[in-house]
C-alpha positions in Angstrom: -6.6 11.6 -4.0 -5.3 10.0 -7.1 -8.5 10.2 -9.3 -8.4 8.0 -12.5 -5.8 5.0 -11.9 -2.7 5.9 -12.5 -0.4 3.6 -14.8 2.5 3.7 -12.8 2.4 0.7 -9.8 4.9 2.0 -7.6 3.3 5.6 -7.7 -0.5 4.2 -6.5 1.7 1.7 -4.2 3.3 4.8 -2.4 -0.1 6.7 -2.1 -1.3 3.1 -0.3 1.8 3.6 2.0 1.6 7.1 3.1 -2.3 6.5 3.5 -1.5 3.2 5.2 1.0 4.8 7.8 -1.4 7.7 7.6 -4.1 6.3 9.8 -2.2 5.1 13.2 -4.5 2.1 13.9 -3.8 0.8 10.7 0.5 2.0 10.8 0.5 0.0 14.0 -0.8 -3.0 12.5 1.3 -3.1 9.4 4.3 -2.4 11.6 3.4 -5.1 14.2 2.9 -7.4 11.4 5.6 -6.8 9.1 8.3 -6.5 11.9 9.8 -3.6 10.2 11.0 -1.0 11.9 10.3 3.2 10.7 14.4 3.6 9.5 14.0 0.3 7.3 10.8 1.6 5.8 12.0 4.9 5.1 15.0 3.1 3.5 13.1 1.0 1.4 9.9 2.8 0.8 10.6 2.8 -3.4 11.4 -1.1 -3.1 8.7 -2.9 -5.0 8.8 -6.2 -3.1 8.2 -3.8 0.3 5.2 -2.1 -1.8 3.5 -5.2 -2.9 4.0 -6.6 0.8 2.2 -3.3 1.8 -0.7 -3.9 -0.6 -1.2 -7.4 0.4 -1.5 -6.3 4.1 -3.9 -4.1 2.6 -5.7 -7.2 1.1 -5.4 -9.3 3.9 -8.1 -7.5 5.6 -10.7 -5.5 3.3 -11.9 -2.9 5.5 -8.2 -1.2 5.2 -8.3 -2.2 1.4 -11.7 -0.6 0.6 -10.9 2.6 3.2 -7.3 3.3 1.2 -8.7 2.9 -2.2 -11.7 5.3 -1.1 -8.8 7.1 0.4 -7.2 7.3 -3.0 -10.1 7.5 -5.7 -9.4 4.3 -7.3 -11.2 0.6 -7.1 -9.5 -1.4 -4.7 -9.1 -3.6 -7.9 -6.7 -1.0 -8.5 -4.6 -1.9 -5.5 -5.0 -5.4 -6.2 -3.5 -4.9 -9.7 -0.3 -3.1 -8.8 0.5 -5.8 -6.4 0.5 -8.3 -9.4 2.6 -5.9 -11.4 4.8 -5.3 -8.5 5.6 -8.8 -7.7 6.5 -9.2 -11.3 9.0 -6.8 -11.4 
């Protein structure tokens, strides 16, 4: 649990990972979807274009965006806006 939102996009985007590939419905999914296979992720898991891709599969489907943000203890605005900063790096 993160508690107020943290600053740093690529910290709250690596809390959305582990929580993402925390829940195995929801890992299975993003795998499936993404086509990336576990070595790759753990490879690029700090890569900011893979984080933002994981917080728009979060997006995609709001159930998983409103569970990891409750997951978290931020707004799923909060999600939302590291993504934008992410892709702007």
């Amino acid at each position: 649990m993160l508690g107020e939102t943290p600053n740093d996009p690529i910290a709250l985007a690596l809390s959305a990972l582990a929580a993402t590939l925390g829940d195995e419905r929801r890992a299975q999914r993003f795998l499936d979807l993404t086509g990336i296979g576990t070595d790759e992720l753990k490879r690029k898991a700090s890569d900011p274009q893979l984080l933002a891709a994981v917080l728009r599969f979060l997006e995609a489907f709001e159930p998983d965006l409103i569970a990891v943000a409750e997951d978290l203890g931020v707004p799923p605005a909060a999600l939302v806006e590291a993504r934008r900063q992410l892709e702007d790096q």
